[in-house]
Biopython code that builds the backbone (N, CA, C, O; Angstrom):
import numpy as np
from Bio.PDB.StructureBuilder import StructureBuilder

atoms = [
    (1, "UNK", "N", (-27.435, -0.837, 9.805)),
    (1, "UNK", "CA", (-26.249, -0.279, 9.163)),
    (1, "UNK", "C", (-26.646, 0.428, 7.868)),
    (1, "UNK", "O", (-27.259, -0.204, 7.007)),
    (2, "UNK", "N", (-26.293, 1.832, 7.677)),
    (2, "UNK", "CA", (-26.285, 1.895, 5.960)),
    (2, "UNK", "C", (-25.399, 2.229, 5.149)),
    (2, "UNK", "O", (-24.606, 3.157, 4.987)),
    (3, "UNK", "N", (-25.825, 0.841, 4.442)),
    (3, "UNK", "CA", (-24.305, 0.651, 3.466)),
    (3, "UNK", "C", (-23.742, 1.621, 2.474)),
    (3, "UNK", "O", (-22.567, 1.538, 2.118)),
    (4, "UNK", "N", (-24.652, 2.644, 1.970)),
    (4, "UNK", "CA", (-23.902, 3.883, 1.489)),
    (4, "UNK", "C", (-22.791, 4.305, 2.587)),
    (4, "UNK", "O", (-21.581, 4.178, 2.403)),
    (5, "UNK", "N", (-23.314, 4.763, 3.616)),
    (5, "UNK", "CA", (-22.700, 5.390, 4.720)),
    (5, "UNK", "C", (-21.109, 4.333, 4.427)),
    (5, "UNK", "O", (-20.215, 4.487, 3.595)),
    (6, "UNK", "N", (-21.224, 3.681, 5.095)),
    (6, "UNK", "CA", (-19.897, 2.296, 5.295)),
    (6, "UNK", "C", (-19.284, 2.379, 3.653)),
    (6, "UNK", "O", (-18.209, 2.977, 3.609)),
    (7, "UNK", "N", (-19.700, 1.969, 2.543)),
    (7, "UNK", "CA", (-19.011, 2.061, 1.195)),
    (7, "UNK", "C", (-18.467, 3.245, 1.345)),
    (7, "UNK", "O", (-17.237, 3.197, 1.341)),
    (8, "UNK", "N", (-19.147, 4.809, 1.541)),
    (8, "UNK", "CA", (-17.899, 6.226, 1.126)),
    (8, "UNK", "C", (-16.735, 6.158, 2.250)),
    (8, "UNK", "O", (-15.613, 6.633, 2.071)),
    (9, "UNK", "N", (-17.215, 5.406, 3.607)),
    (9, "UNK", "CA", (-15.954, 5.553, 4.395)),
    (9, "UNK", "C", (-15.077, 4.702, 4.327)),
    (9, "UNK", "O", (-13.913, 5.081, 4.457)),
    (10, "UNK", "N", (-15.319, 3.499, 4.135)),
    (10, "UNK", "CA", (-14.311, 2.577, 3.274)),
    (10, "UNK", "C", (-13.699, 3.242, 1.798)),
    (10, "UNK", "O", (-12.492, 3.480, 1.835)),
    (11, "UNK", "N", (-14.013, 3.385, 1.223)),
    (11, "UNK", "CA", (-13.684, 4.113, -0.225)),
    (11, "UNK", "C", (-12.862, 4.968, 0.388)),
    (11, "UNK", "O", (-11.726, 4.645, 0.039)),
    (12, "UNK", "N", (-12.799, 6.208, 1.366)),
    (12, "UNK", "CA", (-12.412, 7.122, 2.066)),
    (12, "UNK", "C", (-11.247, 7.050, 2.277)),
    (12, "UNK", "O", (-10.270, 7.687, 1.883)),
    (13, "UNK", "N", (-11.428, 6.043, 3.076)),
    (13, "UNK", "CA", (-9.939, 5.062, 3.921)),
    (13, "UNK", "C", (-9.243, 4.595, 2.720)),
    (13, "UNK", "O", (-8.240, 5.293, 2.576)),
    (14, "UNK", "N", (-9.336, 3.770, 1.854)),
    (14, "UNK", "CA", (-8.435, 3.155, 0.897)),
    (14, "UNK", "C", (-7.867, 4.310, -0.204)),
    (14, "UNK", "O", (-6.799, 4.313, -0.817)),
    (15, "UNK", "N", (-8.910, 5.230, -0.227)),
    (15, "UNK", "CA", (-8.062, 5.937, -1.223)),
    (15, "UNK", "C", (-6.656, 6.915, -0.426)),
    (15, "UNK", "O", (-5.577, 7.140, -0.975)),
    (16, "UNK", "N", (-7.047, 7.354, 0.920)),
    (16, "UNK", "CA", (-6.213, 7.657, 1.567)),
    (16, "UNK", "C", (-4.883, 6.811, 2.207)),
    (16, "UNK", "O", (-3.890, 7.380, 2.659)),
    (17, "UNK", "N", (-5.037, 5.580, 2.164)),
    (17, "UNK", "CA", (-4.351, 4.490, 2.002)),
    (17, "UNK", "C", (-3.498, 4.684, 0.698)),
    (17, "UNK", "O", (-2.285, 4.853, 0.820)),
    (18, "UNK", "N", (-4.093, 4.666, -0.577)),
    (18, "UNK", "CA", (-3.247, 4.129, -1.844)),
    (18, "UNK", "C", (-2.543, 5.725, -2.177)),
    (18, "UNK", "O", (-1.663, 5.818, -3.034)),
    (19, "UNK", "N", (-2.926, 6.686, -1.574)),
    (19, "UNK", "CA", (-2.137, 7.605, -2.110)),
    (19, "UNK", "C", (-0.749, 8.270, -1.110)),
    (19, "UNK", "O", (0.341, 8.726, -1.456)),
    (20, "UNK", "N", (-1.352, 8.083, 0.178)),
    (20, "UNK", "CA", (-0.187, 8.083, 1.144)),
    (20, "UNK", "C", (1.024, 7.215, 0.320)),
    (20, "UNK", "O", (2.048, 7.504, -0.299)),
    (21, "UNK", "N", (0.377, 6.129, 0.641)),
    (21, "UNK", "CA", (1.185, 4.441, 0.453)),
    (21, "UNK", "C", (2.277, 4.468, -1.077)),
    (21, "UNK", "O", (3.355, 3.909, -1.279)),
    (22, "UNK", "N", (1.295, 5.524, -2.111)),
    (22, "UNK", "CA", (2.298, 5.706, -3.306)),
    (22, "UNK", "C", (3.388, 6.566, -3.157)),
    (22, "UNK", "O", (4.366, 6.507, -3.903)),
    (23, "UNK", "N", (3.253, 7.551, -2.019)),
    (23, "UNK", "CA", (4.291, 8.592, -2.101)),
    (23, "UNK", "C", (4.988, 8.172, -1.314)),
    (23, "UNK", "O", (6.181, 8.350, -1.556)),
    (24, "UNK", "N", (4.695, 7.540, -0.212)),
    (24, "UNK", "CA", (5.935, 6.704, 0.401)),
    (24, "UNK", "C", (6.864, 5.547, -0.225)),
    (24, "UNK", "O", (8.025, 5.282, 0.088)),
    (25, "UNK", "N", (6.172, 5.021, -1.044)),
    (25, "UNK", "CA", (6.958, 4.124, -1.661)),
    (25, "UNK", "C", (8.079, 5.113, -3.182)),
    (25, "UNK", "O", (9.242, 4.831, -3.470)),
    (26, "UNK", "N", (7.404, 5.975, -3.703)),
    (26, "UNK", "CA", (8.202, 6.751, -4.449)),
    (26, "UNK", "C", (9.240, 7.621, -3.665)),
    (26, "UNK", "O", (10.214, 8.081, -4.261)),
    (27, "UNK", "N", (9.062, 7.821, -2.492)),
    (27, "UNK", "CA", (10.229, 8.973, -1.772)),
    (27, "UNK", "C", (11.252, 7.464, -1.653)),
    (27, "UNK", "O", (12.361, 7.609, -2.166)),
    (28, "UNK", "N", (10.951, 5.942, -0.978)),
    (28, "UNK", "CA", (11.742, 5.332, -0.773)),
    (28, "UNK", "C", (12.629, 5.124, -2.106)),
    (28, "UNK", "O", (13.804, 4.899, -1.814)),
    (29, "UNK", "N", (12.422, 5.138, -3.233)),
    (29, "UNK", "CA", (12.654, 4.399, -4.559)),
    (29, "UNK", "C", (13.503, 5.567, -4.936)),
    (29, "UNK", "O", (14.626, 5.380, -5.406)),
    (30, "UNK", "N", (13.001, 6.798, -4.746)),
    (30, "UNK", "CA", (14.250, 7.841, -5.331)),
    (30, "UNK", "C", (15.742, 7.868, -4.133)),
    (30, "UNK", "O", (16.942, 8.088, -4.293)),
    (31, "UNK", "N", (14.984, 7.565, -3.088)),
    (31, "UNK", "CA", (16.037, 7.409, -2.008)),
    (31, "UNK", "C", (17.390, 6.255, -2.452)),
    (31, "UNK", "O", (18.576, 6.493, -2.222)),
    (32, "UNK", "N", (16.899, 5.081, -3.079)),
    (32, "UNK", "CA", (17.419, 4.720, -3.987)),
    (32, "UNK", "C", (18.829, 4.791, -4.681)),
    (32, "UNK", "O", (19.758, 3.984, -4.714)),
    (33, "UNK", "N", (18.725, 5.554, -5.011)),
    (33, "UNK", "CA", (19.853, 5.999, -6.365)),
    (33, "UNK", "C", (20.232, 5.467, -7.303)),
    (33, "UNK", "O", (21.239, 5.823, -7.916)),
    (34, "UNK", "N", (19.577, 4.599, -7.583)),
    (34, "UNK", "CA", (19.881, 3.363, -8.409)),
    (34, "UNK", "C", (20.656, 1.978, -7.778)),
    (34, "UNK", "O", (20.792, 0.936, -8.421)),
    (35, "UNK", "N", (21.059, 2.159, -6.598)),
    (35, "UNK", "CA", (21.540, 0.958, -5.916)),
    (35, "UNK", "C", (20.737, -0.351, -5.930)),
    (35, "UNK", "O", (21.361, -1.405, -5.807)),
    (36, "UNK", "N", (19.299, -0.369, -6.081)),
    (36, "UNK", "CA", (18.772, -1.814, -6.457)),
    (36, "UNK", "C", (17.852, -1.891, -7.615)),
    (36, "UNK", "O", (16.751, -1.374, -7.804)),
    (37, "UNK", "N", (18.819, -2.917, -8.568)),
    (37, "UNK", "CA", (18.528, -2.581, -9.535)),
    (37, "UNK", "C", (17.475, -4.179, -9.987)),
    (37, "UNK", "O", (17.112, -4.501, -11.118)),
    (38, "UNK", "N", (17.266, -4.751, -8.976)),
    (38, "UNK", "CA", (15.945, -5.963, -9.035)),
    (38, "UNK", "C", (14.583, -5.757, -9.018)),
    (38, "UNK", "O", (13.673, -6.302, -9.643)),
    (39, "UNK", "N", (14.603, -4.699, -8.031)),
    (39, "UNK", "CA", (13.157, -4.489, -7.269)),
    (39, "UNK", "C", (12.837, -4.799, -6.469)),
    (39, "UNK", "O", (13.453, -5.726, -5.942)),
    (40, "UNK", "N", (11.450, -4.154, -5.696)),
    (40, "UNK", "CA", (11.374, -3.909, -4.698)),
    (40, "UNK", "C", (10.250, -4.968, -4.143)),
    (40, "UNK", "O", (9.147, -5.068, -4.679)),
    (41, "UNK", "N", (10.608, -5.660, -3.136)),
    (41, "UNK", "CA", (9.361, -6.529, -2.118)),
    (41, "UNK", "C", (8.794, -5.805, -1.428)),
    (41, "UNK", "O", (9.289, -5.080, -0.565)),
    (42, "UNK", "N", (7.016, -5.975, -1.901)),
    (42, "UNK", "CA", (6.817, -5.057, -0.485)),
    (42, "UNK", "C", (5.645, -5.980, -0.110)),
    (42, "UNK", "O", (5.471, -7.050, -0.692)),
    (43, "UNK", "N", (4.639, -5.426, 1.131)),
    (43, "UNK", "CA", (3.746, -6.436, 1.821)),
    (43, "UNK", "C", (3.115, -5.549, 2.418)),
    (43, "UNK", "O", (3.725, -4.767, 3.147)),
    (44, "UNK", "N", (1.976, -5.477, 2.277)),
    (44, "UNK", "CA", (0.980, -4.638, 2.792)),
    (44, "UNK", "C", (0.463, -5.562, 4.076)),
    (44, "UNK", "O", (0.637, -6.780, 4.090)),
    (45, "UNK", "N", (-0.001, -5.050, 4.835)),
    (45, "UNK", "CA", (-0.404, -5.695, 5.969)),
    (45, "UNK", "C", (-2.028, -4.869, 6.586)),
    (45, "UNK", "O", (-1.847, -3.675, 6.822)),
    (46, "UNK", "N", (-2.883, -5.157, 6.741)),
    (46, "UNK", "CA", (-4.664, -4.611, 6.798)),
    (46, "UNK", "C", (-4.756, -5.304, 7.997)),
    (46, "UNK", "O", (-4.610, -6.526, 7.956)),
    (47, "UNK", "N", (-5.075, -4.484, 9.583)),
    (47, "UNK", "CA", (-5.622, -4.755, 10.278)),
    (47, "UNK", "C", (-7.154, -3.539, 10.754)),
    (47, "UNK", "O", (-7.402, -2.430, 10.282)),
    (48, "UNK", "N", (-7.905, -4.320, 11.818)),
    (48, "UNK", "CA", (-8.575, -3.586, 12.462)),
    (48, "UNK", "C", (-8.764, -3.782, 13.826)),
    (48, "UNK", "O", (-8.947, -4.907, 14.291)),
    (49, "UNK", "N", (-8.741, -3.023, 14.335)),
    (49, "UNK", "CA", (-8.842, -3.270, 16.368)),
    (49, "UNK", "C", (-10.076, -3.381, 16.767)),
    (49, "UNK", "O", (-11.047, -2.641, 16.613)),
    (50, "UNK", "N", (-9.912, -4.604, 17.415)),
    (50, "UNK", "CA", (-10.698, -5.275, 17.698)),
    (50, "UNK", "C", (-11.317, -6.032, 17.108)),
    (50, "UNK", "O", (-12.537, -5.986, 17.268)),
    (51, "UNK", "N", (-10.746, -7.048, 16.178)),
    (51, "UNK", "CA", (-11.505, -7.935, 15.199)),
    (51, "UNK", "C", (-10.320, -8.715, 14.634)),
    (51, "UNK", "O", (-9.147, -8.356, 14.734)),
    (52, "UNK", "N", (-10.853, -10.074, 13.893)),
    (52, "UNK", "CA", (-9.587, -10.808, 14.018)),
    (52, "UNK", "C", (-9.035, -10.306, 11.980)),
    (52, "UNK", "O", (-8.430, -10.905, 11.091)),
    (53, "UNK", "N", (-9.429, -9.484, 12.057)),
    (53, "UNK", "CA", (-8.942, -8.781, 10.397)),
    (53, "UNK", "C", (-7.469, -9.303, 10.308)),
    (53, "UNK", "O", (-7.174, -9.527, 11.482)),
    (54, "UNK", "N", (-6.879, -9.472, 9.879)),
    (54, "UNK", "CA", (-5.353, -9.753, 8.802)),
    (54, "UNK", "C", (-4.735, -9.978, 7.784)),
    (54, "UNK", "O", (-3.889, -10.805, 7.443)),
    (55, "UNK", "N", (-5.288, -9.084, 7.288)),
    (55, "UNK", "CA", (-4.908, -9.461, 5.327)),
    (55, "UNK", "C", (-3.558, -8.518, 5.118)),
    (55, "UNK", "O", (-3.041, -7.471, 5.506)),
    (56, "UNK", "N", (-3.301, -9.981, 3.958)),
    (56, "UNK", "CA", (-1.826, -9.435, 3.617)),
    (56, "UNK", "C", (-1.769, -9.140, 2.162)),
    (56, "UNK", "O", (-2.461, -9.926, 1.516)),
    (57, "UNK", "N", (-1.400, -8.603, 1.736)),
    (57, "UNK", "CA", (-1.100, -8.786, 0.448)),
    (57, "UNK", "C", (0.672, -8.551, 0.146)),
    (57, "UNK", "O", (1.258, -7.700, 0.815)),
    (58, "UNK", "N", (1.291, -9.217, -0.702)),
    (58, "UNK", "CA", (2.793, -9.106, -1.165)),
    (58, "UNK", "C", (2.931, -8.778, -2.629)),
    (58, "UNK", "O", (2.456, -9.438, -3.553)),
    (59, "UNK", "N", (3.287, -8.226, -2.675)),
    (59, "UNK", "CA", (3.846, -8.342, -4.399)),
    (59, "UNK", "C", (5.413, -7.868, -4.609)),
    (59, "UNK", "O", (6.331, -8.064, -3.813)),
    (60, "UNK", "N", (5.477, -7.254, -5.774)),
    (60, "UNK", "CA", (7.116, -6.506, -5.978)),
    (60, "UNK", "C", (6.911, -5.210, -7.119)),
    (60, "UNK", "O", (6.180, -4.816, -8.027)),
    (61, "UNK", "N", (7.749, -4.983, -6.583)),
    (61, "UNK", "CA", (7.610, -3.219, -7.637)),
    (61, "UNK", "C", (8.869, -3.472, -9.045)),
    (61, "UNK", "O", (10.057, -3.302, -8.770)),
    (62, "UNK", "N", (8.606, -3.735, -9.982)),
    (62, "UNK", "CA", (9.944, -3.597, -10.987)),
    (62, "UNK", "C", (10.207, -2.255, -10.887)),
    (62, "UNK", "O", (9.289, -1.439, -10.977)),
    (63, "UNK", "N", (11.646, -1.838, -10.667)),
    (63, "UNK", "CA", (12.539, -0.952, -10.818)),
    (63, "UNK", "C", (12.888, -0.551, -12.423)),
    (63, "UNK", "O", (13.478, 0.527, -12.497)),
    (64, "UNK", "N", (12.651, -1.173, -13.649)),
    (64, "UNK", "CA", (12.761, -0.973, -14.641)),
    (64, "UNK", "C", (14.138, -0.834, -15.143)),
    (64, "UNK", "O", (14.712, 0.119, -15.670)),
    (65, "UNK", "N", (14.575, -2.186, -14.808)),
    (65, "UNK", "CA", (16.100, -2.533, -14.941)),
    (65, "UNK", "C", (16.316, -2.983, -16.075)),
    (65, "UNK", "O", (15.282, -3.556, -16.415)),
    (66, "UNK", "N", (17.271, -3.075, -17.074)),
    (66, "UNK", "CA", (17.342, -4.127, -18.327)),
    (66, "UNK", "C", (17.730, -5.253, -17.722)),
    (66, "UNK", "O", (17.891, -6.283, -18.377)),
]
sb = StructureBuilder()
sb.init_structure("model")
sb.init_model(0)
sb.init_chain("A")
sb.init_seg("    ")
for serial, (resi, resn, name, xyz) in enumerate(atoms, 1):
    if name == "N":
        sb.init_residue(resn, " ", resi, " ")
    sb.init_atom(name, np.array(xyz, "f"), 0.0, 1.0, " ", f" {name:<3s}", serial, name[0])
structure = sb.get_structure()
């Protein structure tokens, strides 16, 4: 295996991941209108086919409510 090779395509993938993943979550949030004014749950979910991969991650987005 060489791990340069595997690190830029991983790197590759996630950055294409976190920037998709931001504009989707900003088109949802203006979609919005101010109707939730708690914030947002969200849950990422990481698989790969053919392998028993499943990572989750959860967190929440503050809406920047008083």
């Amino acid at each position: 295996m060489n791990e340069e090779k595997i690190n830029m395509s991983v790197r590759k993938f996630l950055k294409e991941v976190g920037v998709t993943s931001q504009r989707e979550l900003e088109k949802t949030i203006r979609g919005l209108d101010g109707q939730n004014q708690q914030g947002l749950k969200v849950k990422m979910v990481l698989t790969a086919e053919g392998t028993d991969l499943n990572h989750v991650v959860e967190g929440a987005i503050d809406l920047g409510a008083s």
